[in-house]
mmCIF file as Biopython writes it, N, C-alpha, C and O atoms, coordinates in Angstrom:
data_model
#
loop_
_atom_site.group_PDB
_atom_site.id
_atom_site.type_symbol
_atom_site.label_atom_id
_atom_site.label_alt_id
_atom_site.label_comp_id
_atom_site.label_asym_id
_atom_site.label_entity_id
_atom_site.label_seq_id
_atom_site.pdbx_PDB_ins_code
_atom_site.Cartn_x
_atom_site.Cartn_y
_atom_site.Cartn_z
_atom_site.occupancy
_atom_site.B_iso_or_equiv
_atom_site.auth_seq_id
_atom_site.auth_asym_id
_atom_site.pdbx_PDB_model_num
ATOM 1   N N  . UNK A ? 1  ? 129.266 62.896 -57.360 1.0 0.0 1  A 1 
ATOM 2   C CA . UNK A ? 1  ? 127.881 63.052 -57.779 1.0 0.0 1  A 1 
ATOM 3   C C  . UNK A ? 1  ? 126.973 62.898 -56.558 1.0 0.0 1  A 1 
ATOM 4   O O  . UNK A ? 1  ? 127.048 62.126 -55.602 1.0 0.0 1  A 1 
ATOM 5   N N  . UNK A ? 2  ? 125.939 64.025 -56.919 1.0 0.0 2  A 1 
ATOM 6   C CA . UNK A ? 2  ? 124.918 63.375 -55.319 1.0 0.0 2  A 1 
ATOM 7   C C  . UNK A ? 2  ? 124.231 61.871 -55.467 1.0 0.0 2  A 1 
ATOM 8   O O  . UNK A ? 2  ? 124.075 61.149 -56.452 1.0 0.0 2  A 1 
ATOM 9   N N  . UNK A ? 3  ? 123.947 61.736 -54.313 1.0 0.0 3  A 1 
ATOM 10  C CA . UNK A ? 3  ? 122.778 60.952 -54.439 1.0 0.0 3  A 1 
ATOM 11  C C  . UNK A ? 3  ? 121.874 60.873 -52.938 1.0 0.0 3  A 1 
ATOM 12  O O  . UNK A ? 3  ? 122.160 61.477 -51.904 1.0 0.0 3  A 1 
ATOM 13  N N  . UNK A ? 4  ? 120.868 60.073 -53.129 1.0 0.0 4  A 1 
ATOM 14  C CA . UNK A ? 4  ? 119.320 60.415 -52.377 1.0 0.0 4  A 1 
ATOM 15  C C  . UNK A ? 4  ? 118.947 59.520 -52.320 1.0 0.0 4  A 1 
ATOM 16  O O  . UNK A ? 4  ? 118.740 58.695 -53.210 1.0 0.0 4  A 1 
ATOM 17  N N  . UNK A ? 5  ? 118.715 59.466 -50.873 1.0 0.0 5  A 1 
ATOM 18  C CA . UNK A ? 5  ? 117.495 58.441 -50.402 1.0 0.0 5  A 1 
ATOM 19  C C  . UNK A ? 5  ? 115.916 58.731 -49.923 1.0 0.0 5  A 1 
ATOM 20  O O  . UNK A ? 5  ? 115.424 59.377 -48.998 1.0 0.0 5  A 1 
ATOM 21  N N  . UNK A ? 6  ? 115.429 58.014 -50.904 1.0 0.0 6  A 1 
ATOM 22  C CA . UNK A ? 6  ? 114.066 58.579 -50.529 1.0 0.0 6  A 1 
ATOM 23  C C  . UNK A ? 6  ? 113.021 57.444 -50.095 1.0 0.0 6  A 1 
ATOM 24  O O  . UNK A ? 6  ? 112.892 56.412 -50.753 1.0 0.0 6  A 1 
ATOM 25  N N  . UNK A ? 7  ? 112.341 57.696 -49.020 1.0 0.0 7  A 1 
ATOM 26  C CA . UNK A ? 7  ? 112.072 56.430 -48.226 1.0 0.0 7  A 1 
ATOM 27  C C  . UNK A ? 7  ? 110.510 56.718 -48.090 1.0 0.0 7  A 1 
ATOM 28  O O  . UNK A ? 7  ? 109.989 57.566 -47.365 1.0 0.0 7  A 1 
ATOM 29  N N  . UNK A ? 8  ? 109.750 55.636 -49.126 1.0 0.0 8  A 1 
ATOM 30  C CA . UNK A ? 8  ? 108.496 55.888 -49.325 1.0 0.0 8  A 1 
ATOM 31  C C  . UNK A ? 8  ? 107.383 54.672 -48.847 1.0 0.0 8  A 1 
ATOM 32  O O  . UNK A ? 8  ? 107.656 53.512 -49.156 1.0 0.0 8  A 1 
ATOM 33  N N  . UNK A ? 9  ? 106.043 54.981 -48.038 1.0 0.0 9  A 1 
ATOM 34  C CA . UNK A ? 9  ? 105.314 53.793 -47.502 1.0 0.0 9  A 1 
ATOM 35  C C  . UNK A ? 9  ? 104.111 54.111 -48.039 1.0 0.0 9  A 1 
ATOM 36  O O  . UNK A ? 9  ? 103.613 53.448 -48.949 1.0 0.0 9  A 1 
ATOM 37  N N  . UNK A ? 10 ? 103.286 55.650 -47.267 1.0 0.0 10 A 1 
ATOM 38  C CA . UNK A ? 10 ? 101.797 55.802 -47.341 1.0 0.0 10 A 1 
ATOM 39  C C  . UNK A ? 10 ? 101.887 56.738 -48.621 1.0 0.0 10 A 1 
ATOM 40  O O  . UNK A ? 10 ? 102.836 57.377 -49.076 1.0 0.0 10 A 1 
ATOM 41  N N  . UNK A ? 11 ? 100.548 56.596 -49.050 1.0 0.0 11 A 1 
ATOM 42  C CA . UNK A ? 11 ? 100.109 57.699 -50.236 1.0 0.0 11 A 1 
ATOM 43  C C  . UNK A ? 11 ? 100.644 59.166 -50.413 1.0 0.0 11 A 1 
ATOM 44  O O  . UNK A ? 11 ? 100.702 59.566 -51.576 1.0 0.0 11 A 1 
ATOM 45  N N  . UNK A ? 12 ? 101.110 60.165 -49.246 1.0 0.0 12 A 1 
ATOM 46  C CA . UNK A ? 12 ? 101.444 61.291 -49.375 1.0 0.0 12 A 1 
ATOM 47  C C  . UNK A ? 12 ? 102.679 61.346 -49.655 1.0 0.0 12 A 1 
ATOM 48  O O  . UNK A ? 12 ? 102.993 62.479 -50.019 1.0 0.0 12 A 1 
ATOM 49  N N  . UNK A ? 13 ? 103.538 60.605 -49.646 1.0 0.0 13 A 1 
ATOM 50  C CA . UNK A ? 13 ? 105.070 60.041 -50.011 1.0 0.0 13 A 1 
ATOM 51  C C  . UNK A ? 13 ? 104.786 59.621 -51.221 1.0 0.0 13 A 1 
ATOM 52  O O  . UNK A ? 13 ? 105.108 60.352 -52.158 1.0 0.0 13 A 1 
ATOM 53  N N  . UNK A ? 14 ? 104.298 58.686 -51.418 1.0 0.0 14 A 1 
ATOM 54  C CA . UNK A ? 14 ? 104.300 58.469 -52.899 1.0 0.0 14 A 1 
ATOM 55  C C  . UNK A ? 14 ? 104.083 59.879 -53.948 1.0 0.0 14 A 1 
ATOM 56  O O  . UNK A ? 14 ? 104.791 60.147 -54.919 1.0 0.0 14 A 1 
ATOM 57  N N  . UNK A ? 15 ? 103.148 60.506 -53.551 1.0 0.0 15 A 1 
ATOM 58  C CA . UNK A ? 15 ? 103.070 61.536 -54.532 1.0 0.0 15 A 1 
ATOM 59  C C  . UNK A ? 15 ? 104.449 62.649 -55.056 1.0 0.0 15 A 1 
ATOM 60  O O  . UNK A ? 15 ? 104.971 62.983 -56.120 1.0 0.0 15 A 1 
ATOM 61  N N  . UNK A ? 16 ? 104.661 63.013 -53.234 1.0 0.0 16 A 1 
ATOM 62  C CA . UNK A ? 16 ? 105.329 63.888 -53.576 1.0 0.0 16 A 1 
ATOM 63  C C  . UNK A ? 16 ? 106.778 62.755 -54.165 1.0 0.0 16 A 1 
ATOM 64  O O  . UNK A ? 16 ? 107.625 63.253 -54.906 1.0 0.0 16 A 1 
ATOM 65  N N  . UNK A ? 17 ? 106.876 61.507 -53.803 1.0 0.0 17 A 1 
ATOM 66  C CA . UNK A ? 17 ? 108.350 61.023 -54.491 1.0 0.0 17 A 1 
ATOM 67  C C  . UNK A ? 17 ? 108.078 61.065 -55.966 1.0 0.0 17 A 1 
ATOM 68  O O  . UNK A ? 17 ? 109.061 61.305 -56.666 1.0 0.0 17 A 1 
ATOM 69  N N  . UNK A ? 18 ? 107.231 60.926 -56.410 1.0 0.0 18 A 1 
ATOM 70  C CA . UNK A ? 18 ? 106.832 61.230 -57.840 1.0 0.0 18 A 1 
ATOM 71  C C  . UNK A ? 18 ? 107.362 62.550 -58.290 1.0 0.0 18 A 1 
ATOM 72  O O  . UNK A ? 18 ? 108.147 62.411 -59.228 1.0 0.0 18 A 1 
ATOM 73  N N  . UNK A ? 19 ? 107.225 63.485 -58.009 1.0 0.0 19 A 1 
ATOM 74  C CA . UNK A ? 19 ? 107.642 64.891 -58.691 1.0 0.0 19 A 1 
ATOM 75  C C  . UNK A ? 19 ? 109.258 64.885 -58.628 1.0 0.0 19 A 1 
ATOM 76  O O  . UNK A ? 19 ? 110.107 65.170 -59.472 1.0 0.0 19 A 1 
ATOM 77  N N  . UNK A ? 20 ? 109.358 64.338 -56.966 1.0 0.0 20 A 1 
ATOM 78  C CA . UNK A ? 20 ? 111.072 64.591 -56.878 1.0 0.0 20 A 1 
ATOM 79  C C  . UNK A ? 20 ? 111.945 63.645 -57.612 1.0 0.0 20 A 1 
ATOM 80  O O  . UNK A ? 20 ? 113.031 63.982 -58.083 1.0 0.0 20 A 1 
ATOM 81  N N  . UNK A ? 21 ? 111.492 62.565 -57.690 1.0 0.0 21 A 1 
ATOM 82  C CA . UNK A ? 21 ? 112.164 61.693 -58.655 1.0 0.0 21 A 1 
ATOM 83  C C  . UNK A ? 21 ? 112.007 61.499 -60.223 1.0 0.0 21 A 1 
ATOM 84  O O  . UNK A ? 21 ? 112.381 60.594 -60.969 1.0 0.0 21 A 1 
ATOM 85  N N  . UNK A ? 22 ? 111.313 62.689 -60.446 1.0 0.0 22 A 1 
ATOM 86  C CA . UNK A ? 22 ? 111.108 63.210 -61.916 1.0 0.0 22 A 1 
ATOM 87  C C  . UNK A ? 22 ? 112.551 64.310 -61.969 1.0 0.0 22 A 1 
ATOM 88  O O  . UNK A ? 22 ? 113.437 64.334 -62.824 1.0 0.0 22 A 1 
ATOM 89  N N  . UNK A ? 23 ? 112.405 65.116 -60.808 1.0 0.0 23 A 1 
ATOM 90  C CA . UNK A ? 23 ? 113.574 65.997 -60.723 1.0 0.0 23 A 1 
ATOM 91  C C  . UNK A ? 23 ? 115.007 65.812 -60.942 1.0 0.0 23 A 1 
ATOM 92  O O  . UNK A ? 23 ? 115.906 66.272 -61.646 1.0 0.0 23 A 1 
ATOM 93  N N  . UNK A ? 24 ? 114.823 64.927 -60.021 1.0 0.0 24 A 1 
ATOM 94  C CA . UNK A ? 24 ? 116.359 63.980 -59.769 1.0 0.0 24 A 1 
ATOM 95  C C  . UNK A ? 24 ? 117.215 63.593 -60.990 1.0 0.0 24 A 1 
ATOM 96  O O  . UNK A ? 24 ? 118.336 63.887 -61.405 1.0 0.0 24 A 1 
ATOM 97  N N  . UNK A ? 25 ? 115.872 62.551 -61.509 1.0 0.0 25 A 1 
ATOM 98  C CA . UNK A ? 25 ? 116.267 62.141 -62.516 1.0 0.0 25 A 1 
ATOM 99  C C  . UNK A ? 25 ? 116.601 63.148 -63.807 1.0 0.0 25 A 1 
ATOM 100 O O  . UNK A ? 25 ? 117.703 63.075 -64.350 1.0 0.0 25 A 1 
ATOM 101 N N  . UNK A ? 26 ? 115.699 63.990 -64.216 1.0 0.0 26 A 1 
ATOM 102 C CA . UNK A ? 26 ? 116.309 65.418 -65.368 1.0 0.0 26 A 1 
ATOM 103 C C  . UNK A ? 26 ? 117.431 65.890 -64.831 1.0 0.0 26 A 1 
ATOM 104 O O  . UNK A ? 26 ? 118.226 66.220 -65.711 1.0 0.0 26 A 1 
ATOM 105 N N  . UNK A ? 27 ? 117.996 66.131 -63.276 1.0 0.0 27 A 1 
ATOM 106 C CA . UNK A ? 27 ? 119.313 66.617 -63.269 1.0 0.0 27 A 1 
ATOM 107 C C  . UNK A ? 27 ? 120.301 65.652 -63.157 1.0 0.0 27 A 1 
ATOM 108 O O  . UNK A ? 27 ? 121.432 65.995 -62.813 1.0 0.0 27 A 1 
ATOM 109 N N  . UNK A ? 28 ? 120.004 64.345 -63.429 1.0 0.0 28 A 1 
ATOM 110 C CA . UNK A ? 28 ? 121.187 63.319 -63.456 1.0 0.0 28 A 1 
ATOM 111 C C  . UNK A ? 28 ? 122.136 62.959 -61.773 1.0 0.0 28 A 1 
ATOM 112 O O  . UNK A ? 28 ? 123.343 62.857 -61.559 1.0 0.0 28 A 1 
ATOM 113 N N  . UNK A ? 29 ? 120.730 62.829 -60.683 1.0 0.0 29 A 1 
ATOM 114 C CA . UNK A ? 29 ? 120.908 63.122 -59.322 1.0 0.0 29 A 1 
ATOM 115 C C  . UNK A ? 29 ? 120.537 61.271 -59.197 1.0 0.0 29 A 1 
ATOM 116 O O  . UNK A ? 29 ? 119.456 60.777 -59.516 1.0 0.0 29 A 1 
ATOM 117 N N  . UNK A ? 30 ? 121.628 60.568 -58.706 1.0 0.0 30 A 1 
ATOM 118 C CA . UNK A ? 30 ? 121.015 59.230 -58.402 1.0 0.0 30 A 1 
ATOM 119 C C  . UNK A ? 30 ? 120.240 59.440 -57.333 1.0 0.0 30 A 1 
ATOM 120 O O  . UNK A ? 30 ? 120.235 60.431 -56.603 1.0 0.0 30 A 1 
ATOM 121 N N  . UNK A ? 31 ? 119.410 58.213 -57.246 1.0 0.0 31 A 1 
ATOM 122 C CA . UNK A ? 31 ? 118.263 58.013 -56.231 1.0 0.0 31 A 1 
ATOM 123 C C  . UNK A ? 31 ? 117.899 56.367 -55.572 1.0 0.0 31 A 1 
ATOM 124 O O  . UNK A ? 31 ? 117.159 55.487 -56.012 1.0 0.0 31 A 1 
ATOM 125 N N  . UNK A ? 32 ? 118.696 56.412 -54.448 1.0 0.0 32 A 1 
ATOM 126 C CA . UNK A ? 32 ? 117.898 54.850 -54.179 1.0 0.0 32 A 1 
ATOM 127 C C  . UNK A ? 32 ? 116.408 54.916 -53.133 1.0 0.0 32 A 1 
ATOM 128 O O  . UNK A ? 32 ? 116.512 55.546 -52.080 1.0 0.0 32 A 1 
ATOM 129 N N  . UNK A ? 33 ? 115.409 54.424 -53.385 1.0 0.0 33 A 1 
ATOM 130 C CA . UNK A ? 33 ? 114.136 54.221 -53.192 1.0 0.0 33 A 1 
ATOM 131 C C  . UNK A ? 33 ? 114.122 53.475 -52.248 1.0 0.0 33 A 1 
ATOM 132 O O  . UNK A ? 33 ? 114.645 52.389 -52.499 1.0 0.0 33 A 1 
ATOM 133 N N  . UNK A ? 34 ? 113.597 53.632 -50.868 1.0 0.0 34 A 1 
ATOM 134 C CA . UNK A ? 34 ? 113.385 52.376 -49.931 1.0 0.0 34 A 1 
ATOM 135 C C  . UNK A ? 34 ? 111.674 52.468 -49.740 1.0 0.0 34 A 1 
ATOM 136 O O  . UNK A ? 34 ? 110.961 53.379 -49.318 1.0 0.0 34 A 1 
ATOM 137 N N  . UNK A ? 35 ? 111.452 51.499 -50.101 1.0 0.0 35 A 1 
ATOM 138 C CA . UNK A ? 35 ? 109.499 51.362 -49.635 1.0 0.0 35 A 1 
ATOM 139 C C  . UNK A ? 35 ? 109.966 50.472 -48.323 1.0 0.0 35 A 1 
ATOM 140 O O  . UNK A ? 35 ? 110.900 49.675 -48.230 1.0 0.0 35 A 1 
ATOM 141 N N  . UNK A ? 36 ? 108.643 51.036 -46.988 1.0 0.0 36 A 1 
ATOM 142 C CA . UNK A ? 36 ? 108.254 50.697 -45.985 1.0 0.0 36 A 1 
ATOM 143 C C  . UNK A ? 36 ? 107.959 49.763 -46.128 1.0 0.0 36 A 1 
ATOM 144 O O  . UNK A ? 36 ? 108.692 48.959 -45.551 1.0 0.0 36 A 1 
ATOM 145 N N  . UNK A ? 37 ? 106.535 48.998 -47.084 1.0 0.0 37 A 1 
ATOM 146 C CA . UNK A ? 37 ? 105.819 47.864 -47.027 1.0 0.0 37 A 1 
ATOM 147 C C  . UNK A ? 37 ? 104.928 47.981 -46.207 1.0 0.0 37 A 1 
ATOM 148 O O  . UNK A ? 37 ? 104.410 46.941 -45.802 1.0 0.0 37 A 1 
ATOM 149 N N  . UNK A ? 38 ? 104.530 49.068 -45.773 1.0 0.0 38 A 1 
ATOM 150 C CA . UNK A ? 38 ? 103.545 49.186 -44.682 1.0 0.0 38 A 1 
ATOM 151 C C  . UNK A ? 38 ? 102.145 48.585 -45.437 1.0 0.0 38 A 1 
ATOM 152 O O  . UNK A ? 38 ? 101.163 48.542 -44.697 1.0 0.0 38 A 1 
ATOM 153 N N  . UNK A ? 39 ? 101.970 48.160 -46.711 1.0 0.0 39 A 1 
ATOM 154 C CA . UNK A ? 39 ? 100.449 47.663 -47.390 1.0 0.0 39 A 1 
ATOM 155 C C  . UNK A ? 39 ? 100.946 46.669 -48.157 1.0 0.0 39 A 1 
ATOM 156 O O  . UNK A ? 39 ? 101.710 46.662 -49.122 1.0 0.0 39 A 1 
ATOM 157 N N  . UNK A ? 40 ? 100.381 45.839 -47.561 1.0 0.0 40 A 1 
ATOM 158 C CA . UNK A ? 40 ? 100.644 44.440 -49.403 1.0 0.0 40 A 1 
ATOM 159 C C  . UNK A ? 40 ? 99.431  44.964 -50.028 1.0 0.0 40 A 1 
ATOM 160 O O  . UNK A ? 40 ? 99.221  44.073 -50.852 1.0 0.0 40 A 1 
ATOM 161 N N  . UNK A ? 41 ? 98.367  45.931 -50.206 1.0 0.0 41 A 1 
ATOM 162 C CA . UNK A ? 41 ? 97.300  45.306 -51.202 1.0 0.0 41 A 1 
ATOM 163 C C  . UNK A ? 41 ? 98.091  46.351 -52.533 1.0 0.0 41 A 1 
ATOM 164 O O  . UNK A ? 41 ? 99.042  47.092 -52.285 1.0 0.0 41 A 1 
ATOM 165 N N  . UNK A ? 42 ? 97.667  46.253 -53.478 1.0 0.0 42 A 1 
ATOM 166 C CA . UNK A ? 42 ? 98.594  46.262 -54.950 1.0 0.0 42 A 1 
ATOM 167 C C  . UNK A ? 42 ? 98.012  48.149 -54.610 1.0 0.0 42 A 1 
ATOM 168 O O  . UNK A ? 42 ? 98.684  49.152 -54.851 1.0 0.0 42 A 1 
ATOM 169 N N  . UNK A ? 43 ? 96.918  48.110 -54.143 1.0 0.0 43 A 1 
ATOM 170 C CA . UNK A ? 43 ? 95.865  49.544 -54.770 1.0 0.0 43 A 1 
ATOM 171 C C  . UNK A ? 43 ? 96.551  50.486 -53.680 1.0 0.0 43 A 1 
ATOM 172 O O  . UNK A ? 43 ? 96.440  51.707 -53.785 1.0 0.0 43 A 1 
ATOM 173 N N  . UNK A ? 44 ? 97.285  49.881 -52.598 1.0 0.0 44 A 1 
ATOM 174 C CA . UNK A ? 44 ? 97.883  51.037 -51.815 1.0 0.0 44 A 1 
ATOM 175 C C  . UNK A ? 44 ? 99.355  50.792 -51.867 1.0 0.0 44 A 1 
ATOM 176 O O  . UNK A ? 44 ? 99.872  51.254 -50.850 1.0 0.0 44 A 1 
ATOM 177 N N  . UNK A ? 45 ? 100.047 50.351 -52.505 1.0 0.0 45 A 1 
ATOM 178 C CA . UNK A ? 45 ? 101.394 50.423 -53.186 1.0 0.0 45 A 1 
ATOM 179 C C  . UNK A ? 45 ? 101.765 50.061 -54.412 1.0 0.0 45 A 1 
ATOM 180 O O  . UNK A ? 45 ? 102.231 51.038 -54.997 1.0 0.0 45 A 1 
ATOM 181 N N  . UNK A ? 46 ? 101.769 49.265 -54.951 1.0 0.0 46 A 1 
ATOM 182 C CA . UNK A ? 46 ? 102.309 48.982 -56.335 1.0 0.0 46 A 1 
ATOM 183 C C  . UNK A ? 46 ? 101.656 49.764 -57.481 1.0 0.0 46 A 1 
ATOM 184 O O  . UNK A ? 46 ? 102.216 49.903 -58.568 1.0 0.0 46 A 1 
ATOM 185 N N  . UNK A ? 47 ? 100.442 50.270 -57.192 1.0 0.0 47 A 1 
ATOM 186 C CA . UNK A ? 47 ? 99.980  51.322 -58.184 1.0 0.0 47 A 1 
ATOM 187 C C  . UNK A ? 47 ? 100.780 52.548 -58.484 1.0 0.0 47 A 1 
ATOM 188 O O  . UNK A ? 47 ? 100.897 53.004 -59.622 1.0 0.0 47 A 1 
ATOM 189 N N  . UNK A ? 48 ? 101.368 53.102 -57.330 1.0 0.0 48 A 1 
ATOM 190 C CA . UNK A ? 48 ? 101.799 54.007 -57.206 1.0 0.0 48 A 1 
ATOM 191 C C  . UNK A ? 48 ? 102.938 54.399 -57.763 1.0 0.0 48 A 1 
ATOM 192 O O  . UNK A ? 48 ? 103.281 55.519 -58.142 1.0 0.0 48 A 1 
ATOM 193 N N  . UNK A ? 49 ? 103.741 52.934 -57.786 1.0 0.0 49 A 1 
ATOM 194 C CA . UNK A ? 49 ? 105.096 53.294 -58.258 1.0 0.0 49 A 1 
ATOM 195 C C  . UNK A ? 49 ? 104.716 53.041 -60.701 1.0 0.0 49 A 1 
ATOM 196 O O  . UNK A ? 49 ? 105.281 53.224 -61.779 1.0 0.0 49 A 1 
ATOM 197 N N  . UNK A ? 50 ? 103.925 52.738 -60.336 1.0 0.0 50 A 1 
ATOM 198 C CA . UNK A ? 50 ? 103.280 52.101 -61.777 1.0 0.0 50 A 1 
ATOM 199 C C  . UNK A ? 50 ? 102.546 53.612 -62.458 1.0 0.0 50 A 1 
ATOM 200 O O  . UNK A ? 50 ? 102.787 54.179 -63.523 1.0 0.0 50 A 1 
ATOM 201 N N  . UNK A ? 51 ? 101.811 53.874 -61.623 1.0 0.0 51 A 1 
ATOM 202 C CA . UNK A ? 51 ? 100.936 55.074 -62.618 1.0 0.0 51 A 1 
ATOM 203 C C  . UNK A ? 51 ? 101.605 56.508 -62.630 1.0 0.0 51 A 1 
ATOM 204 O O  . UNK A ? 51 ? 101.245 57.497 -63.268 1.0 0.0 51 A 1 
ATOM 205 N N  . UNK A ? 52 ? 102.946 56.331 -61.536 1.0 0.0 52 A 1 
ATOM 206 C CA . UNK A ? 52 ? 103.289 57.979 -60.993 1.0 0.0 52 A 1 
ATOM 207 C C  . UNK A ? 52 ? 104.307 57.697 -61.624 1.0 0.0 52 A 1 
ATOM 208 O O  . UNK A ? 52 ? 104.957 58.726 -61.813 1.0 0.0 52 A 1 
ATOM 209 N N  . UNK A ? 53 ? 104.958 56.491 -62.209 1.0 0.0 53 A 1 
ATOM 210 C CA . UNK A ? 53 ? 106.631 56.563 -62.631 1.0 0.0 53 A 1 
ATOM 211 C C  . UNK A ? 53 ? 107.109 56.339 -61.742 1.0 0.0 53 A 1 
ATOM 212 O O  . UNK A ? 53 ? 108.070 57.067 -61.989 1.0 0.0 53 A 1 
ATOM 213 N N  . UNK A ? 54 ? 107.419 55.814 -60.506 1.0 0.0 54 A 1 
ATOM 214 C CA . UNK A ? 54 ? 108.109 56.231 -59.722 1.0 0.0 54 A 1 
ATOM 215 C C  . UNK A ? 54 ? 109.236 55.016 -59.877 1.0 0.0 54 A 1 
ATOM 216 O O  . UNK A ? 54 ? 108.771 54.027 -60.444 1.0 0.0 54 A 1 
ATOM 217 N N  . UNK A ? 55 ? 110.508 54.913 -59.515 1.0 0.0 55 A 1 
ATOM 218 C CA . UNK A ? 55 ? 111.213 53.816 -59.957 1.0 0.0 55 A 1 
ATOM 219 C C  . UNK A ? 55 ? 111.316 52.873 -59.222 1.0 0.0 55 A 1 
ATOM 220 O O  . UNK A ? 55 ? 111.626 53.207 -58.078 1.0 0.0 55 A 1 
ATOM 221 N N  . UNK A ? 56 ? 111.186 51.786 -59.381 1.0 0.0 56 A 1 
ATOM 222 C CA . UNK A ? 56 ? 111.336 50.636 -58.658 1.0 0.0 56 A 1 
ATOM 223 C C  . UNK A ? 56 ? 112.087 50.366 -57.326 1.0 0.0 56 A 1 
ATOM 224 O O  . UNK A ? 56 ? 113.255 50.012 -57.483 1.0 0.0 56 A 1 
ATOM 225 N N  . UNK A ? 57 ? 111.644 50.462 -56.038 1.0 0.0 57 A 1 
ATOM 226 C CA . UNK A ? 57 ? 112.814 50.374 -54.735 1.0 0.0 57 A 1 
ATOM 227 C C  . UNK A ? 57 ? 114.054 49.689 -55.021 1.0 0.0 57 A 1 
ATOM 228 O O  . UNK A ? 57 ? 114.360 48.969 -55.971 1.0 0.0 57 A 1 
ATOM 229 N N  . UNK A ? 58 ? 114.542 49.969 -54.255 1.0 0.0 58 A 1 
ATOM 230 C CA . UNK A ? 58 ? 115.906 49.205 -53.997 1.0 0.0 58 A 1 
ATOM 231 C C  . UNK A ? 58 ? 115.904 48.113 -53.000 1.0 0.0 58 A 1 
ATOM 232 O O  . UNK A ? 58 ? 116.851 47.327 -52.968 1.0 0.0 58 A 1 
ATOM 233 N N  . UNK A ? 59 ? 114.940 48.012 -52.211 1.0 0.0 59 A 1 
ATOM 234 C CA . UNK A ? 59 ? 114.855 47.545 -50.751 1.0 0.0 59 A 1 
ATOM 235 C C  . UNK A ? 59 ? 113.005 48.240 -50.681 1.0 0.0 59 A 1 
ATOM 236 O O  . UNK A ? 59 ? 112.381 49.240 -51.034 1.0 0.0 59 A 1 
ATOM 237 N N  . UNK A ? 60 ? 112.760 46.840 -49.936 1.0 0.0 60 A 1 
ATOM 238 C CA . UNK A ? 60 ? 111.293 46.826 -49.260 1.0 0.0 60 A 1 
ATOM 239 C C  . UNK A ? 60 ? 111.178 46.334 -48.018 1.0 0.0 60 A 1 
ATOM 240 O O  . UNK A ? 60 ? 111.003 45.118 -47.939 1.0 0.0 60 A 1 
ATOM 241 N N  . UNK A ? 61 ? 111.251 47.207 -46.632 1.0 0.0 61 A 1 
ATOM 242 C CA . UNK A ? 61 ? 111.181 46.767 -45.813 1.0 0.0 61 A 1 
ATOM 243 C C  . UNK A ? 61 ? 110.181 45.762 -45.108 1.0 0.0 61 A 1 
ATOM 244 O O  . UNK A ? 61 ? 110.536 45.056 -44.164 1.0 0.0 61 A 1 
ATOM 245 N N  . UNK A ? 62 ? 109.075 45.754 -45.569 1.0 0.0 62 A 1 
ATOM 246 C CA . UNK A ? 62 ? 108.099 44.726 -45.237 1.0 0.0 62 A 1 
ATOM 247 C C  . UNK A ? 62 ? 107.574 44.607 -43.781 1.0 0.0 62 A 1 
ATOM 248 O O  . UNK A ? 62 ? 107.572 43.604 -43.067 1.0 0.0 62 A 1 
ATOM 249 N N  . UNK A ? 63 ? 107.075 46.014 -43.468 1.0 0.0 63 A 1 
ATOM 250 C CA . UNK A ? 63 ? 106.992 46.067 -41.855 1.0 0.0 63 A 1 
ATOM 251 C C  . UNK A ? 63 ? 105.435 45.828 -41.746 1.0 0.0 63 A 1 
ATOM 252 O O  . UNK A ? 63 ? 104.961 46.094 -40.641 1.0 0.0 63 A 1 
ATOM 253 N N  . UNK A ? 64 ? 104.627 45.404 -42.639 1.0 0.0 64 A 1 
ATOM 254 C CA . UNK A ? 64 ? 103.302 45.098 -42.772 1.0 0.0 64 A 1 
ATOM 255 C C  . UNK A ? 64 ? 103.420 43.742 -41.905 1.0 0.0 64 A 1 
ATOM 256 O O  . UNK A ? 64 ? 102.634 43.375 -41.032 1.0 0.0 64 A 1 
ATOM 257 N N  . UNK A ? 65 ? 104.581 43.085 -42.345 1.0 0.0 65 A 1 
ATOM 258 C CA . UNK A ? 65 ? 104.815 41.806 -41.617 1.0 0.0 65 A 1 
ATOM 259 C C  . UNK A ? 65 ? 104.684 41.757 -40.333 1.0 0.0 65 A 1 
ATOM 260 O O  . UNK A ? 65 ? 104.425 40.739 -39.691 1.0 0.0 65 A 1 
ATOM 261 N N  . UNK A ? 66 ? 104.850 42.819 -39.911 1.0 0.0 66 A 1 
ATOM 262 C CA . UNK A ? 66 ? 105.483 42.409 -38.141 1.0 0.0 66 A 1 
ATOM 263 C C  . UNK A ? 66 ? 104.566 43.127 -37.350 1.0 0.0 66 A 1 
ATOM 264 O O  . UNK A ? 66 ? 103.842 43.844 -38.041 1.0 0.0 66 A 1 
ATOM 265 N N  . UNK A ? 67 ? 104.326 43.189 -36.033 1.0 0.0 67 A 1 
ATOM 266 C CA . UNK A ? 67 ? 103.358 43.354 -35.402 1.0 0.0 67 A 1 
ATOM 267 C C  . UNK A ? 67 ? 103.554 44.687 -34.826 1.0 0.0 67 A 1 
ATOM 268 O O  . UNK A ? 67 ? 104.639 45.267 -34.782 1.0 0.0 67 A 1 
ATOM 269 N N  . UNK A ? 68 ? 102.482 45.118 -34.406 1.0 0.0 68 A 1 
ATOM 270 C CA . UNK A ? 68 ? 102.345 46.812 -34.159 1.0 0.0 68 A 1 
ATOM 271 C C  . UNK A ? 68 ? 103.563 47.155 -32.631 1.0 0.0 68 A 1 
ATOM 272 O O  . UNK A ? 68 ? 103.676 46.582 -31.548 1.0 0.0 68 A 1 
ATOM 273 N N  . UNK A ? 69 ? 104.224 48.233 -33.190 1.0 0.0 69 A 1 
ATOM 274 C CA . UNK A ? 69 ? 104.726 48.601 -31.907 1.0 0.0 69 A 1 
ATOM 275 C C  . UNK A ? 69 ? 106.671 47.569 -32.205 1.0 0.0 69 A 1 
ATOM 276 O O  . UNK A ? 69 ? 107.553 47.646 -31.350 1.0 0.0 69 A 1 
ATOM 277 N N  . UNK A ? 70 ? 106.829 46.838 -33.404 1.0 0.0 70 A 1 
ATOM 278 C CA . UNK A ? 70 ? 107.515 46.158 -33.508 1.0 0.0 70 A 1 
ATOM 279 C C  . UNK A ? 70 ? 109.023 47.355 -33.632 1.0 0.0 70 A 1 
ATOM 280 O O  . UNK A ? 70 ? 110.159 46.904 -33.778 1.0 0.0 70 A 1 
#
């Protein structure tokens, strides 16, 4: 069976992971989700996976944490 990694941080990723992981999912295509973490505030990530469907990561890298250039 396939499967897909789809590795999502800023807003233009989120969208389009929204359609494709609508896809995925109707053809019975697993999908593991990695979010960047590039934003803790809720309104530039956690909305996204909430209002678009999108499924819950697997892994959150949390690079908001670490300092530029890291």
């Amino acid at each position: 069976m396939a499967k897909i990694l789809t590795v999502v941080g800023a807003r233009p990723q989120f969208i389009k992971a929204a359609a494709v992981s609508r896809q995925l999912s109707k053809h019975g295509i697993s999908e593991l989700i990695v979010h960047t973490g590039q934003h803790f505030d809720d309104n530039m990530s956690d909305v996204f996976f909430r209002e678009m469907e999108i499924p819950k990561p697997a892994y959150n890298l949390e690079i908001n944490s670490l300092g530029h250039g890291a």
